[in-house]
N, C-alpha and C positions, 0 to 999 in steps of 0.2 A: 917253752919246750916242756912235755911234759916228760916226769923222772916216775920210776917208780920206789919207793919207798917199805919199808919195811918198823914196823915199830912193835914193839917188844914190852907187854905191859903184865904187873904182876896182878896175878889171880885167874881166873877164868870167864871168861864172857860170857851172857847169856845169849840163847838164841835169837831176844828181841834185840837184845843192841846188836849183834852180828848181823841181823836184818838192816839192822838201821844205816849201817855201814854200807850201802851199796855203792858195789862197783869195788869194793874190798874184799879179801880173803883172810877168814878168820878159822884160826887153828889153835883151839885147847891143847896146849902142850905137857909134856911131863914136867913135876918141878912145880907149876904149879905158874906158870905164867902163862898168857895167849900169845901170839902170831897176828898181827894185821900187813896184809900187806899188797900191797895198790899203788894205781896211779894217781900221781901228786901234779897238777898242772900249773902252780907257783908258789910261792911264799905264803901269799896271805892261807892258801889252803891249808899249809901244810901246819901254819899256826892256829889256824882252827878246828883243824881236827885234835892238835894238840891241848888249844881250850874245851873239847865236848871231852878228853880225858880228864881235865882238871877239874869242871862242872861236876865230875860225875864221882868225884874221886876215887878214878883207876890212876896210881901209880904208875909214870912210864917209865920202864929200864932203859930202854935205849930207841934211838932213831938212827936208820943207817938207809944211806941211800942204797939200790939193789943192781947188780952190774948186770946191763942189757946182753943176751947170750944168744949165740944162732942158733935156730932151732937144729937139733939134732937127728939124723935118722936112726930108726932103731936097729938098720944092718950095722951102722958105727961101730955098736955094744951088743954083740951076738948073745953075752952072759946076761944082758939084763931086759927084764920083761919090761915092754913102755910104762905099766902104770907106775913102776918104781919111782918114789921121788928121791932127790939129794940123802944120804947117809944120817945127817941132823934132821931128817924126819921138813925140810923145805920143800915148797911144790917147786916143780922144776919149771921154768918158764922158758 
């Protein structure tokens, strides 16, 4: 079953590893950490993406799995324009 994941690494990524990451979303955040966050399709992935962090030594803060949400319409939220993401600056999924 595939999950999707969210992991939380300090410093900023460059454009060619965020390329490298496909099928991931990568977000330079304030603070001075990134954003990756994708789908994980088992264990061994999810431990080797964690090794291409350690290879590379990017620091990982945190790994959290990301809770699947129904998509939303945007009459739901008449105050808020669709491109808004989540308040902590997360894409909305």
């Amino acid at each position: 079953m595939v999950q999707t994941f969210e992991v939380i690494v300090r410093g900023r990524l460059s454009p060619d590893i965020a390329e490298a990451l496909d099928g991931f979303v990568v977000v330079n955040r304030e603070g001075g950490v990134a954003s990756i966050i994708g789908p994980v399709v088992d264990q061994p992935r999810l431990l080797a993406l964690l090794g291409a962090f350690d290879d590379l030594h990017i620091e990982v803060i945190s790994v959290n799995p990301v809770e699947e949400r129904e998509p939303e319409h945007p009459a739901d939220h008449p105050d808020e324009s669709p491109e808004q993401g989540d308040a902590d600056g997360r894409l909305a999924h």
